[in-house]
VOGU-3710 file (C-alpha; in Angstrom, 3 decimals, decimal comma):
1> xxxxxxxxxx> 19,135/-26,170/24,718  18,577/-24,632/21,302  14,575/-24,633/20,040  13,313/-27,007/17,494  12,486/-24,666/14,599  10,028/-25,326/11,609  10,732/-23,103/8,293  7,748/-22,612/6,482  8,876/-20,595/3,274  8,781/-19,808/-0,383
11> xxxxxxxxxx> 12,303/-19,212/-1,651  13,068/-16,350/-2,177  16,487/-14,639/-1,494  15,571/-13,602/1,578  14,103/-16,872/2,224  17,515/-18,021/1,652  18,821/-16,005/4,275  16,477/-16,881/6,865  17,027/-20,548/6,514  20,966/-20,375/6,260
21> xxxxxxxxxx> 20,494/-17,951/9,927  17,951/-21,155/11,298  20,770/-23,752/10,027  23,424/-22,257/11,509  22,836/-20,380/14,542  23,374/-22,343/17,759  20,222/-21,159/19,557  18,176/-23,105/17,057  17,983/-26,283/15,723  16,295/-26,897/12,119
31> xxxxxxxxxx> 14,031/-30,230/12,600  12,152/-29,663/9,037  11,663/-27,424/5,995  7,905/-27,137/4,136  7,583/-24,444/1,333  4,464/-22,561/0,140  3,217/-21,236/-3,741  4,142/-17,433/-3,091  7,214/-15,457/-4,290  7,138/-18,040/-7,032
41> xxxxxxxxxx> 5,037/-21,265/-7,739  5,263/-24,276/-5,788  7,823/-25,958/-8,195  10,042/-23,447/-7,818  10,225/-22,447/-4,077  10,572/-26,523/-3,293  13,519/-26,835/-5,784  15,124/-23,480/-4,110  14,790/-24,706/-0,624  16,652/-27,734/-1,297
51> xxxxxxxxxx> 19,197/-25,423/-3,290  19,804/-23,215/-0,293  19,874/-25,815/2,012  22,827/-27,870/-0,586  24,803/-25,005/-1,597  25,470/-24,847/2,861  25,663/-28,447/3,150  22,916/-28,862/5,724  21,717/-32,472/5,423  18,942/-34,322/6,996
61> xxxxxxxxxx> 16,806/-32,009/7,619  13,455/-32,887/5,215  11,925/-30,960/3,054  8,408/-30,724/2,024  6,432/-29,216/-0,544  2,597/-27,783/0,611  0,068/-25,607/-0,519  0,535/-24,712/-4,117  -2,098/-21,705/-3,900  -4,068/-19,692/-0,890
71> xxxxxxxxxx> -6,866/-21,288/0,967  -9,848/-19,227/-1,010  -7,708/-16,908/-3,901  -6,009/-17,210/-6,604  -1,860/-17,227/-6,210  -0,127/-13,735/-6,518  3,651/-14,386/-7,306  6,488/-11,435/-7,266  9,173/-12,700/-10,107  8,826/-8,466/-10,683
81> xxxxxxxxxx> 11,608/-8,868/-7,482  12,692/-12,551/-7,239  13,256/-13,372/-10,748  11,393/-16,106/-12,790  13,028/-18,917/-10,746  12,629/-16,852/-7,348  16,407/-17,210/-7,074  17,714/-14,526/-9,660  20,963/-13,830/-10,335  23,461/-17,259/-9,832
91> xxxxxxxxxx> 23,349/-20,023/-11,662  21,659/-22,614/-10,060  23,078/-25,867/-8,733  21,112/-29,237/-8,917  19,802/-29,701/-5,433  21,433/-32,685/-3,490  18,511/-32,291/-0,614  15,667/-34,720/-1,524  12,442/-33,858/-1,480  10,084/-35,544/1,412
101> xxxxxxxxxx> 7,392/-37,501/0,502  4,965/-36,217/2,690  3,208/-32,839/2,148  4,001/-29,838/4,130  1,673/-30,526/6,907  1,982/-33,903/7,074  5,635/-33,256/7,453  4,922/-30,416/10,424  2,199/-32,880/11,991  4,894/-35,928/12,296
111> xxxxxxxxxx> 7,700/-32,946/13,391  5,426/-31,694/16,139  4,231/-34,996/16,927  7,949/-36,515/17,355  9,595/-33,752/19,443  10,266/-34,070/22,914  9,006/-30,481/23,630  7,116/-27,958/21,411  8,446/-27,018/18,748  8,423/-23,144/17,327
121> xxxxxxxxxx> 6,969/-22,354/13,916  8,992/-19,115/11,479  6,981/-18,781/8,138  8,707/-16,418/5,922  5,927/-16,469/3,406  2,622/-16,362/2,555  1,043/-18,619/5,737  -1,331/-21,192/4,191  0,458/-24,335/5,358  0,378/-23,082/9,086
131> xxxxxxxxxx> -3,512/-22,677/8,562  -4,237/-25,615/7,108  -2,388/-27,235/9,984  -4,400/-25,658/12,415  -7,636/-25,778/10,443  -7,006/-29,899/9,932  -5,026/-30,959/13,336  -6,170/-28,783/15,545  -5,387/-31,136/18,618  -1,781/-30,332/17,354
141> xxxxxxxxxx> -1,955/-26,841/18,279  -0,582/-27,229/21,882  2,721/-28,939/20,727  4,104/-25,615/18,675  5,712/-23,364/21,135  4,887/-20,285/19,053  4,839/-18,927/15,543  6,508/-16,366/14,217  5,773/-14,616/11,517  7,662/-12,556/8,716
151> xxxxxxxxxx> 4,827/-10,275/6,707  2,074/-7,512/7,023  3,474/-3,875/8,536  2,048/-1,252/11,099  2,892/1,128/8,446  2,385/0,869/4,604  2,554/-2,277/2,361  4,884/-3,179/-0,222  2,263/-5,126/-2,878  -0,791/-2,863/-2,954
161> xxxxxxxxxx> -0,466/1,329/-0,644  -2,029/-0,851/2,310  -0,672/-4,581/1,659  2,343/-6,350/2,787  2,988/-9,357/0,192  2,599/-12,514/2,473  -0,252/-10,923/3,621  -1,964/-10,145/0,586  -0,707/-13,607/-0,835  -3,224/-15,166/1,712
171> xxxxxxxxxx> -5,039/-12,831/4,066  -7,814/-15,788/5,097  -4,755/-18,173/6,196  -3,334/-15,316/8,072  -6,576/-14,442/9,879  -7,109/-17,878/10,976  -3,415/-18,465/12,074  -3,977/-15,122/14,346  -7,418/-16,470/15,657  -5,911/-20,025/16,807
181> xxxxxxxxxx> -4,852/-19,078/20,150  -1,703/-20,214/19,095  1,136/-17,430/20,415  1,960/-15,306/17,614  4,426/-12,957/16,467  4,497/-10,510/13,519  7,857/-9,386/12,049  6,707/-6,423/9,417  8,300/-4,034/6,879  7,926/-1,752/9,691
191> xxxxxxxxxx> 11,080/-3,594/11,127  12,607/-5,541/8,396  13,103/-2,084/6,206  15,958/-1,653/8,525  17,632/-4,719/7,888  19,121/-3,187/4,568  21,761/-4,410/2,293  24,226/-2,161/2,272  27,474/-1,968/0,580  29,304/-2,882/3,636
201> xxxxxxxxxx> 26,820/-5,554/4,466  28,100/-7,486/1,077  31,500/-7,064/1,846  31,056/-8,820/5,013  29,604/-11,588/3,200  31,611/-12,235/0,586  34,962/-11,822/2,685  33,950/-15,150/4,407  35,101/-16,862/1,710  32,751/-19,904/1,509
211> xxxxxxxxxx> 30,755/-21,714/-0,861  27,788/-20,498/1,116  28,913/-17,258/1,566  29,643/-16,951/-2,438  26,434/-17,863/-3,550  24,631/-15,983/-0,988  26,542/-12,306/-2,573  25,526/-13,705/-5,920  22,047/-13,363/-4,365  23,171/-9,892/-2,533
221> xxxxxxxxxx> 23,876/-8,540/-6,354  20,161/-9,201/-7,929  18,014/-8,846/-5,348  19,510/-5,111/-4,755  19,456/-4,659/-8,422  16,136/-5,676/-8,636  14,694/-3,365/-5,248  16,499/-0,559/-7,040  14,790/-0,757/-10,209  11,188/-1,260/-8,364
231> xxxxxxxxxx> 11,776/0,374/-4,986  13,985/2,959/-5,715  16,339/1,068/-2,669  19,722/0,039/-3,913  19,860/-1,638/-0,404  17,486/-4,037/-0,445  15,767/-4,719/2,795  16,368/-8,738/4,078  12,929/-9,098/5,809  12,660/-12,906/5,912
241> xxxxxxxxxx> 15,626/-13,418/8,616  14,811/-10,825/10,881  12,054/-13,541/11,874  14,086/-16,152/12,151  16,436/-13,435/14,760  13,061/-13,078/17,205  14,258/-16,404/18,118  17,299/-16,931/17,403  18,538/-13,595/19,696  15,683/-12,035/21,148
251> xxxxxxxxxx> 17,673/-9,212/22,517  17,905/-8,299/18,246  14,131/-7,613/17,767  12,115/-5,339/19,865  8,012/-6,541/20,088  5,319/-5,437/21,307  1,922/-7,416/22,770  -0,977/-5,282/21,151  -3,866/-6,358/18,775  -3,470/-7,258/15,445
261> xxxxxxxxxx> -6,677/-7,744/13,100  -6,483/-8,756/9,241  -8,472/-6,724/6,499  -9,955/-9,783/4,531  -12,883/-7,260/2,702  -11,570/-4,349/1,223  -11,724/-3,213/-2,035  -8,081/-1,130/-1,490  -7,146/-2,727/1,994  -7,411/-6,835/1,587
271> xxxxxxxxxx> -4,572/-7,687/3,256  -3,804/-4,732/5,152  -2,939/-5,728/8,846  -4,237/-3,683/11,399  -1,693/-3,264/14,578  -3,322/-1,133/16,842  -0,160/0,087/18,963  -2,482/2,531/21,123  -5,154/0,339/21,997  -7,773/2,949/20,216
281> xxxxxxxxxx> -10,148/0,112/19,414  -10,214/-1,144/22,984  -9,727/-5,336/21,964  -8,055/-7,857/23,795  -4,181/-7,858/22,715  -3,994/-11,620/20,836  -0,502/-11,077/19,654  3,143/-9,917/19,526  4,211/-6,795/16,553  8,207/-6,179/16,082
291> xxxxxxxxxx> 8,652/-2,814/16,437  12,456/-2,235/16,781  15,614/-4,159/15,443  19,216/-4,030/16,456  20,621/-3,653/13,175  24,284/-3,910/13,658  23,474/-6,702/16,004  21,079/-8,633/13,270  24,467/-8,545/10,499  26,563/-10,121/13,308
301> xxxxxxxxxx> 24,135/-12,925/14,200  23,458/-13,430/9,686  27,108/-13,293/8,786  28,180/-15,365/11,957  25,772/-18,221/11,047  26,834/-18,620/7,263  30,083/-18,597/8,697  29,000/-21,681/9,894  28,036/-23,412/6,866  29,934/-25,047/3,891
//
């Protein structure tokens, strides 16, 4: 039976990506879609969602707009990679998705609430909605089978020397999403720096020959642009669906139960995420760390799932 998936996201190519891999992989089935203020404001990552999910003709799954900024800071966006709109590069479609009523966690509440079994959580951005959830409903907790999570690193960051963006974006919601109890899973730059996008990786795209497929090299073209001219990486890494692959084929992504602690003080480190692979501190392990991907694998599983789609 596939597993009910929430997206929790802020569009975003990657973002994209992640949901067109949770739309059409058969191991998964998308029950709902909330978005987050984080590559780009609210307004934008809502519109993009229902873009992404329109452009592959995936209807009737809803989609809700949440938190517009973090739980105690101010919102940190990244146009410097994603473009004012967070969707660089095509010209975007009017979305045919509508937008749910409900907020984000209203939307996830009802979701959780309606499924006949628990139902897994994959944020691909900054994780405020999942905290408020937990913070609000907490009697909810035991009805999501597990959240996974694409941000932080056991290495360097990518928004500050120590910081990983969704981390820095809202290092409070993370630290309370780790602290639930709830089972949790980090995907980091650690891992998703191998899921580049290579040269060959666009052909495979494109030669689908889609709508979906189309659009998403139109994406391919900016956002490698754009990690060139900041990065220095003409292949840009695709971290957001390399979470959405912990689930989707677990064979993909290698992980690791160790502890993971969030730097919420530092002057240099806010956001930093502290994996300790070696056990050096002595704490309890409270969570799962990627720490290896298939790569040629993770391409098959992406490309085979917008296959899929319009």
């Amino acid at each position: 039976m596939p597993i009910p998936v929430i997206i929790d996201c802020d569009p975003g190519h990657d973002d994209v990506f992640a949901l067109w891999l949770a739309a059409g992989h058969p191991a998964l089935d998308l029950v709902a879609v909330t978005t987050v203020g984080g590559n780009v404001p609210l307004e934008h990552t809502t519109r993009n969602a229902r873009i992404a999910l329109s452009v592959a003709g995936v209807t009737g799954v809803p989609v809700a707009a949440g938190a517009a900024r973090p739980l105690v800071r101010p919102l940190q966006t990244a146009e410097w990679i994603h473009g004012e709109n967070g969707l660089g590069g095509p010209e975007l479609p009017e979305p045919t998705v509508p937008l749910d009523p409900r907020s984000a966690t209203e939307l996830i509440a009802d979701a959780l609430t309606a499924s006949a079994e628990p139902v897994a959580i994959i944020a691909t951005g900054p994780i405020t909605n999942v905290a408020i959830l937990l913070r609000d409903r907490p009697e909810l907790a035991g009805r999501i089978r597990e959240i996974v999570w694409m941000g932080g690193s056991t290495e360097r960051g990518n928004a500050t020397p120590y910081a990983e963006f969704n981390a820095l974006v809202d290092p409070e919601a993370l630290d309370l999403v780790v602290r639930s109890g709830v089972r949790f899973t980090m995907v980091g730059l650690n891992v998703t720096h191998l899921a580049l996008v290579t040269s060959g990786v666009r052909e495979q795209i494109a030669s689908l020959g889609t709508a979906t497929a189309d659009f998403g090299a139109e994406l391919f073209d900016f956002f490698c642009r754009m990690n060139d001219e900041v990065f220095g990486m003409p292949d840009g890494p695709l971290h957001d669906p390399v979470a959405v692959a912990v689930l989707a084929d677990p064979g993909c992504v290698e992980v690791r139960r160790t502890r993971l602690d969030v730097e919420l003080l530092g002057i240099e480190t806010a956001g930093a995420t502290s994996v300790d692979l070696d056990g050096m501190l002595g704490r309890e392990p409270n969570a799962w760390v990627a720490v290896g991907l298939d790569v040629d694998r993770f391409w098959a599983g992406v490309a085979a799932s917008v296959a899929r789609l319009a």
